[in-house]
VMD Tcl script that draws the C-alpha trace (Angstrom):
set ca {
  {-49.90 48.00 -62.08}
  {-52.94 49.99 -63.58}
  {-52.89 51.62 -66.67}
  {-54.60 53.88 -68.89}
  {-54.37 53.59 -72.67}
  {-54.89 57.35 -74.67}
  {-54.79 57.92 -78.26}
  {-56.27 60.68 -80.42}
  {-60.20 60.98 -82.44}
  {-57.93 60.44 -85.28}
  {-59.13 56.93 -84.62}
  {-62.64 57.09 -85.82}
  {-63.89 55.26 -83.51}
  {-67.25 55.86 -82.11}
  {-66.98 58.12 -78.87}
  {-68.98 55.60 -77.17}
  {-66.17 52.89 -77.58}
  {-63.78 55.79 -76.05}
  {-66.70 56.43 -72.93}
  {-66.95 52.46 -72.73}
  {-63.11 51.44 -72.33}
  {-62.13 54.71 -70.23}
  {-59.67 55.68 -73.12}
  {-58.91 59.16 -73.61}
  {-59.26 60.50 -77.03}
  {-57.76 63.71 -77.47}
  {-59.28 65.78 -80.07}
  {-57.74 67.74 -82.95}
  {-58.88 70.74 -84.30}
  {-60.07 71.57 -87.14}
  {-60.53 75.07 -88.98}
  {-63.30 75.89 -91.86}
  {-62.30 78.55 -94.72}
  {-65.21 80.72 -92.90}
  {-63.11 80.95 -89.83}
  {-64.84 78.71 -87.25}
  {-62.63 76.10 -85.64}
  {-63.63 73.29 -83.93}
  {-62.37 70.33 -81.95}
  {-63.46 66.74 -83.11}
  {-65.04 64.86 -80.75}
  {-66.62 67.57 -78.65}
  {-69.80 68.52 -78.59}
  {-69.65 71.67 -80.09}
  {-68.28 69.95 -83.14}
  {-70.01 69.90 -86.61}
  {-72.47 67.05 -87.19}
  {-70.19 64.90 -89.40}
  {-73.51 65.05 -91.94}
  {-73.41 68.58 -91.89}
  {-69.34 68.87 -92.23}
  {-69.69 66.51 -95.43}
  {-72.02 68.98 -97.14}
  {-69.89 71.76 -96.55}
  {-67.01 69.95 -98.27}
  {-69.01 68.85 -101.08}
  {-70.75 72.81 -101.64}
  {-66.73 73.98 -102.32}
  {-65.72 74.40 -98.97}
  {-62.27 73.41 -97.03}
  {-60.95 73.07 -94.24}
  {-57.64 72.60 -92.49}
  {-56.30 70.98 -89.24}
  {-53.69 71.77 -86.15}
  {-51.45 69.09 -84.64}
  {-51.92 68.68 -80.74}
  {-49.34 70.46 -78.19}
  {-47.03 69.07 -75.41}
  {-49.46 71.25 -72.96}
  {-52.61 69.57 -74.49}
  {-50.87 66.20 -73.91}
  {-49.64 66.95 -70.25}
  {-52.84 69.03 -69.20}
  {-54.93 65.72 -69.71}
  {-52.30 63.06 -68.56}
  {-50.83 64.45 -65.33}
  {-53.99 63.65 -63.30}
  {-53.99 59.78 -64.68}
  {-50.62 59.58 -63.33}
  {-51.18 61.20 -60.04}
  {-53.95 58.97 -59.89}
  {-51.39 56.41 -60.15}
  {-51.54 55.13 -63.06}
  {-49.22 54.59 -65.90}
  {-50.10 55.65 -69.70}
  {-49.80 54.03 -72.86}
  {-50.62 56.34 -75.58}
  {-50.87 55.66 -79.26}
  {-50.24 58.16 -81.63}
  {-51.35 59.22 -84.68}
  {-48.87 58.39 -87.42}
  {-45.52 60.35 -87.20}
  {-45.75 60.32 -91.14}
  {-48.57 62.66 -91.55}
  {-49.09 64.91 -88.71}
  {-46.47 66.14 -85.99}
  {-48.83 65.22 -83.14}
  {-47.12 62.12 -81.77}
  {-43.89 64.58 -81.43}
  {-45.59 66.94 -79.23}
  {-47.32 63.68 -76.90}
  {-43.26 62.68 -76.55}
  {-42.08 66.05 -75.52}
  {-44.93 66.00 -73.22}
  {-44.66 62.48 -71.83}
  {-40.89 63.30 -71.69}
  {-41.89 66.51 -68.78}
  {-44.21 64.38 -67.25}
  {-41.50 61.53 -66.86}
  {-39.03 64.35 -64.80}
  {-42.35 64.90 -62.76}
  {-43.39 61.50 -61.84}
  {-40.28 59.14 -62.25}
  {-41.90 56.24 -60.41}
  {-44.85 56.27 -63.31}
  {-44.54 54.80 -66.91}
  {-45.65 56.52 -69.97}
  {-44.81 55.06 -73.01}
  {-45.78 56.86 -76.81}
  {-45.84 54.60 -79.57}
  {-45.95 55.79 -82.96}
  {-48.70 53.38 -84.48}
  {-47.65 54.96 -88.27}
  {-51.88 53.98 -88.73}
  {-54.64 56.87 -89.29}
  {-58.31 56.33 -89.25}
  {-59.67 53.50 -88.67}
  {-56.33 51.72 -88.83}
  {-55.18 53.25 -85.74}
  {-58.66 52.52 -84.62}
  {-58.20 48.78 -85.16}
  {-54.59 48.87 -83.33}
  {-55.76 50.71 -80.42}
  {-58.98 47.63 -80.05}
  {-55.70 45.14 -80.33}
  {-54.14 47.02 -77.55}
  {-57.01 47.42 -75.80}
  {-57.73 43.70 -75.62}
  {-54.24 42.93 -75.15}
  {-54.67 45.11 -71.83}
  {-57.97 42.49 -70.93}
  {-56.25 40.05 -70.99}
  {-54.06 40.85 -68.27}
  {-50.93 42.13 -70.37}
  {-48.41 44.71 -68.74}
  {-47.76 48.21 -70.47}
  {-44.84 47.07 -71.31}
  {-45.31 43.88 -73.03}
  {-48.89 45.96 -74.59}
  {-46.77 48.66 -76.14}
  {-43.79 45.73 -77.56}
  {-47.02 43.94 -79.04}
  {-48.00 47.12 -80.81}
  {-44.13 48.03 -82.28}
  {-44.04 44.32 -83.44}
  {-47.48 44.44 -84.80}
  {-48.35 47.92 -86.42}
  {-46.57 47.18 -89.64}
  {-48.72 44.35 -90.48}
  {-51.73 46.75 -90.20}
  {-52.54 47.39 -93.66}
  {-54.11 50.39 -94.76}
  {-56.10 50.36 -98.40}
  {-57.88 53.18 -99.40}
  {-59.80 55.08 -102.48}
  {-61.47 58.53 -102.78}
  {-63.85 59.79 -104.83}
  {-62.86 62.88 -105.64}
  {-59.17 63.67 -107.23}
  {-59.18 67.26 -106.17}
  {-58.99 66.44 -102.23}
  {-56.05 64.75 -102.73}
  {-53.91 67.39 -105.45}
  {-55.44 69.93 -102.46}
  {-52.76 67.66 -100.09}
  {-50.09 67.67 -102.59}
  {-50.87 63.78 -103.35}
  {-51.27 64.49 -107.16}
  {-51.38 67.17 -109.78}
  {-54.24 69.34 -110.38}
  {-53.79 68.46 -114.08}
  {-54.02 64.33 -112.97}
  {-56.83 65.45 -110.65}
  {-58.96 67.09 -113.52}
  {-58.36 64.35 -115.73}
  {-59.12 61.66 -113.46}
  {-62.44 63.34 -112.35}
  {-63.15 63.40 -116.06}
  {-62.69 60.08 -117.14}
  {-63.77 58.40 -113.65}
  {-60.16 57.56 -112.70}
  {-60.38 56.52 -108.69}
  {-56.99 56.03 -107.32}
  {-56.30 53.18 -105.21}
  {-54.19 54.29 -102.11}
  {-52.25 52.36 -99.29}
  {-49.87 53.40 -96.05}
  {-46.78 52.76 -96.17}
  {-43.75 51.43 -93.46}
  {-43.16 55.09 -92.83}
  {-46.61 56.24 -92.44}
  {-47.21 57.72 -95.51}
  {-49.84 57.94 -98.12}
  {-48.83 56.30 -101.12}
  {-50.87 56.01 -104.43}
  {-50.28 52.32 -105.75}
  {-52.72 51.71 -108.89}
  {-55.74 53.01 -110.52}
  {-58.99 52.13 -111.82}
  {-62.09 53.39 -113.57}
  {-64.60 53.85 -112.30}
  {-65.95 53.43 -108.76}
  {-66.92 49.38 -108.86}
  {-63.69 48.58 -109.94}
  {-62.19 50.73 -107.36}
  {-64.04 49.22 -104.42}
  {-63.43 45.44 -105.71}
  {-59.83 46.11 -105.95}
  {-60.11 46.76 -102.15}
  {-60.97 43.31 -101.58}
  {-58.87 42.21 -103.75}
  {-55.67 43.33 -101.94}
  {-57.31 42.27 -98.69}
  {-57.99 38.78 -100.14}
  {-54.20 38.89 -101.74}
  {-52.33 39.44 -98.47}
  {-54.49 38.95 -94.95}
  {-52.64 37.39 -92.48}
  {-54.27 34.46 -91.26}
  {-58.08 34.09 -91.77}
  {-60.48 36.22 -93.04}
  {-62.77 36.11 -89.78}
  {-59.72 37.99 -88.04}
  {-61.63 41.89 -87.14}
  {-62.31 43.84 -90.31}
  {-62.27 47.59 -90.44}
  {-64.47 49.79 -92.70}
  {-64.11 53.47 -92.63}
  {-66.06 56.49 -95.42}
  {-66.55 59.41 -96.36}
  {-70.33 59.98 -96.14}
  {-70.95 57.20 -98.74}
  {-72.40 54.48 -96.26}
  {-74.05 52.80 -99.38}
  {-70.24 52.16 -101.00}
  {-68.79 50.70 -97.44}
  {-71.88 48.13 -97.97}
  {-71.08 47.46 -100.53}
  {-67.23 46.29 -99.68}
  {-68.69 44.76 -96.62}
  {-70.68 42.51 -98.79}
  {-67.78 41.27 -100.92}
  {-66.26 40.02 -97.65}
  {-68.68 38.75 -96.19}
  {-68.99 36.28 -99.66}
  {-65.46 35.23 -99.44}
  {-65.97 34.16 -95.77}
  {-65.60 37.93 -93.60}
  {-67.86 37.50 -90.56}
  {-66.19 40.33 -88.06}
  {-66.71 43.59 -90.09}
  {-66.78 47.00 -88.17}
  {-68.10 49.94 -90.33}
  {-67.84 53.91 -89.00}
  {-67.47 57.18 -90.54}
  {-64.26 58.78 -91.36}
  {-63.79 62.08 -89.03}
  {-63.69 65.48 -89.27}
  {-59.81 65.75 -88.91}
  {-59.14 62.44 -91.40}
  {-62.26 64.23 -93.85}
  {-60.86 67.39 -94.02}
  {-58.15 66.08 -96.29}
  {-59.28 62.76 -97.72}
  {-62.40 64.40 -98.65}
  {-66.43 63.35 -99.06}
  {-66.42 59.41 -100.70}
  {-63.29 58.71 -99.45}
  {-63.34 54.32 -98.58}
  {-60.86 52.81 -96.19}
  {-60.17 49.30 -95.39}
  {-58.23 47.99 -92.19}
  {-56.85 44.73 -91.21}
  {-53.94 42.28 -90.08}
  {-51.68 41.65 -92.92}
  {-48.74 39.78 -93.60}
  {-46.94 43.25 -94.55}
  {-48.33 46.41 -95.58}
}
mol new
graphics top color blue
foreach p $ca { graphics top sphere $p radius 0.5 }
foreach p [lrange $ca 0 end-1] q [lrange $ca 1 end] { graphics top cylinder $p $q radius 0.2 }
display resetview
């Protein structure tokens, strides 16, 4: 039986990979201090460029969770199309969104009981959930049922590892991920956290280092320390606006042996709260 695969722009993926591989990629919204809103992905969202800037001049921004209605407003024609859903969520651990696709899926279910839509949780963000949803995607190529596709995915999401650094303290004390005093220290002495997700889908700060070099080769470090498998296994790059740094990372992997390396720019949703120079590194591990 046919069916669809849906996730969220949460993703980071390019909207061409979403047009290519008919997934739908529902799109949060966003909200500037000024009072304009948006909804990633569209295009009447800001030019991710442009969005950057504003962060960096002193502006913020904040960001809703989708809604049940959102979720059954785009899925009830897939499934009177007949066709069954599997939709990947963003992680339950930092945004409420999944929640709202299961109360959804669960009125949808009472609606059509001869379709199948299944939610997983893939506890990834960014580029992580980006790299599941191209596992699941394949996993659907290759001729496997929703069923099997979304067991794969509940086996396999807590080997996606998730290693991350930002450039700028203050996003992250804005989030309640540190103090403002440790975020006005750290900007003053070049301290650049190094940051990972955990089992339950949340950010966790694991180690520091000085300066930005040292925070980018620690990166590779941890992916060197605990891929699973080889290091030609799909390789996920995602920034902040700082191209020049995700390079950079690329480059280390590529001279311990890396030869699948997929770089893209971190959203609006993921940006408003990691913040401009944030660098994010996705891949199979053997745990988190």
């Amino acid at each position: 039986m046919a069916y669809r695969i849906t996730t969220e722009t949460t993703c980071d993926m390019p909207v061409s990979f979403y047009m290519q591989n008919r997934i739908h990629a529902f799109g949060l919204s966003y909200r500037l201090a000024d009072g304009r809103e948006f909804a990633e992905g569209t295009a009447e969202s800001l030019p991710i460029g442009e969005f950057y800037n504003y962060l960096r001049e002193g502006g913020m921004a904040s960001t809703a969770q989708l809604n049940a209605f959102q979720f059954v407003e785009a899925v009830e024609p897939m499934l009177a199309a007949g066709e069954d859903v599997l939709h990947l969520g963003f992680s339950g651990g930092l945004s409420g969104t999944v929640n709202s696709c299961r109360q959804g899926a669960a009125e949808l279910a009472e609606k059509y009981p001869d379709r199948k839509i299944i939610v997983v949780d893939s506890l990834c963000a960014s580029m992580g959930e980006g790299l599941l949803l191209t596992y699941a995607l394949r996993n659907q190529q290759a001729g496997m049922s929703i069923e099997d596709n979304a067991a794969w995915l509940e086996e396999n999401k807590l080997h996606l590892a998730h290693w991350f650094t930002v450039d700028d303290l203050m996003f992250l004390h804005r989030g309640g991920r540190v103090s403002k005093t440790s975020a006005v220290l750290g900007g003053l002495i070049g301290i650049k956290p190094i940051l990972h997700v955990d089992d339950e889908g949340h950010l966790v700060m694991v180690s520091k280092k000085r300066g930005r070099k040292a925070s980018i080769e620690e990166l590779a470090a941890r992916l060197k320390e605990s891929i699973k498998g080889d290091i030609t296994q799909p390789i996920y790059i995602s920034h902040g606006d700082c191209a020049a740094d995700a390079e950079m990372l690329a480059d280390i992997l590529k001279a311990a042996g890396a030869t699948d390396i997929t770089i893209h720019t971190i959203g609006t949703v993921i940006g408003s709260h990691s913040g401009p120079g944030t660098l994010a590194l996705f891949f199979l591990a053997d745990k988190r």
